[in-house]
C-alpha positions in Angstrom: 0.0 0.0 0.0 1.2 3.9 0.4 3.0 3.4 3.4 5.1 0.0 3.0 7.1 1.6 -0.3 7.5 5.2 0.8 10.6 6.2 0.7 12.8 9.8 2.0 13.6 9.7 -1.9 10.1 10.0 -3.3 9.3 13.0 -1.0 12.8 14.8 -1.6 10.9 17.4 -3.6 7.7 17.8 -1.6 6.9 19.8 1.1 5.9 16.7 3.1 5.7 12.5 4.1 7.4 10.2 4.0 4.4 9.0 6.4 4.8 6.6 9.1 1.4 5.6 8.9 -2.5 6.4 7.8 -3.1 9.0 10.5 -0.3 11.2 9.3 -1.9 10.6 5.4 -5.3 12.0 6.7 -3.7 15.0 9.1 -1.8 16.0 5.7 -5.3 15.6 3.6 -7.1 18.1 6.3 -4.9 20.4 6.1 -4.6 20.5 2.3 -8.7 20.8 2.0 -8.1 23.7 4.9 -5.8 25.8 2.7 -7.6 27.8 0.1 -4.7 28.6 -2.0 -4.9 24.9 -3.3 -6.9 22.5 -4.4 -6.2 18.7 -3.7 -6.8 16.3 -5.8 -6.7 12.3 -5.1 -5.2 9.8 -8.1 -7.8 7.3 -8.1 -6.3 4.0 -10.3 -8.9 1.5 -11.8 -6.1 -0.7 -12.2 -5.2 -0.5 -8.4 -8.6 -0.4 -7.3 -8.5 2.7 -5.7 -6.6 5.6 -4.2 -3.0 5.4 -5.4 -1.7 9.2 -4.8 -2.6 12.8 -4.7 -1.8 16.0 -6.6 -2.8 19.8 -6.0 -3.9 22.5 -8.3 -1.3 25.6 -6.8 -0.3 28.9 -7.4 -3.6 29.9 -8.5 -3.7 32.8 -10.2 -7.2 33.9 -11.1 -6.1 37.2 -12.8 -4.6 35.7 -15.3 -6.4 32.4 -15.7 -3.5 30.3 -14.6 -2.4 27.8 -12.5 0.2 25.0 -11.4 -0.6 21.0 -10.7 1.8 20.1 -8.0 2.8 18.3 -5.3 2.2 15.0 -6.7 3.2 11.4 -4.9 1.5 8.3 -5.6 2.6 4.6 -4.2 5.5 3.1 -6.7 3.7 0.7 -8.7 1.0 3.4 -10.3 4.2 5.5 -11.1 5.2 5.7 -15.1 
């Protein structure tokens, strides 16, 4: 599942995890649905029957009609 292939290496880039287990997951989820400067986003995989990641739609910039998709992780075998 997410937590038995995390790795430091996969979060080097993020601004969180790894995560030790499922209560640190959902802590991280509530906070992202508190923050109104994002919008999260979970990777749902048919394949994998279910929740395999998440992502975030950032830097939104309504002015200009822009905005970033960041802060993506999702377990190993749903990557590539």
């Amino acid at each position: 599942g997410a937590l038995s292939d995390e790795t430091s290496e996969l979060f080097h880039h993020l601004f969180f995890g790894p995560f030790a287990d499922r209560s640190q997951i959902e802590q991280l989820i509530s906070e992202m649905l508190e923050d109104s400067s994002q919008v999260p986003l979970a990777i749902h995989s048919p394949r994998f029957g279910g929740v395999v990641g998440t992502c975030s739609i950032m830097s939104i910039d309504r002015h200009n009609g822009s905005a970033e998709i960041g802060s993506i992780w999702c377990i190993s075998p749903a990557r590539g």
